[in-house]
N, C-alpha and C positions, 0 to 999 in steps of 0.2 A: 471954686474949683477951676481946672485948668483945663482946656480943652483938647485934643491932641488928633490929630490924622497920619491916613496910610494909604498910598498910591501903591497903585496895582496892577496886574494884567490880570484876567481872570477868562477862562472859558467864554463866549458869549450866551453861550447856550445855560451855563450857570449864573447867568446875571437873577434873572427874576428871583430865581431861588433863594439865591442869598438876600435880594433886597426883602422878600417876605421873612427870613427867616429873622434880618435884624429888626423889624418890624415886630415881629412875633414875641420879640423882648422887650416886649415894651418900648418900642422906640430906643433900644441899644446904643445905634450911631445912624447919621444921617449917610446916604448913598448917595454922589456924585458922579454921573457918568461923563468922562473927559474925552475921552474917542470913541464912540458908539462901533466904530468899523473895526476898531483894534483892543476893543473890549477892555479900552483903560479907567480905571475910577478911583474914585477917592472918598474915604468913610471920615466921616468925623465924629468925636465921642469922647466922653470924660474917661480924664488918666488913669482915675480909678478901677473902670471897665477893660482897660489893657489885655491882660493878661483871656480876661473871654475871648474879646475879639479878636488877639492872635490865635486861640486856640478854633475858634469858628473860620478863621481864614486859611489857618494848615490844612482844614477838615475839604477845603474847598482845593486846596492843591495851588492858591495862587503865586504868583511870583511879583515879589515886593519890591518896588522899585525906591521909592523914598518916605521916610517917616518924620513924625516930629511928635516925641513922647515926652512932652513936658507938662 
């Protein structure tokens, strides 16, 4: 399987949340945080899982700055 990520801005105040929640799925995608000050991060997760994890990140309101969905 191929592995895929998606950089983000997200609330900071919504970080922990989300990190439990992808957690909560059994280990989902892994959470990367790249600017703790500017609440940037980056998930990683199998392609297969895609389509959840954009729909758990709409849920969150974030703003997507670069992907690689291969």
């Amino acid at each position: 399987m191929n592995s895929s990520w998606i950089q983000f801005h997200i609330e900071p105040s919504k970080l922990a949340l989300l990190k439990f929640i992808l957690e909560g799925y059994d280990h989902l995608a892994i959470l990367t945080i790249l600017e703790p000050k500017e609440a940037k991060a980056q998930i990683y997760f199998y392609y297969t899982e895609k389509d959840l994890i954009k729909e758990i990140l709409q849920d969150f309101s974030v703003q997507i700055l670069q992907e690689c969905l291969d």
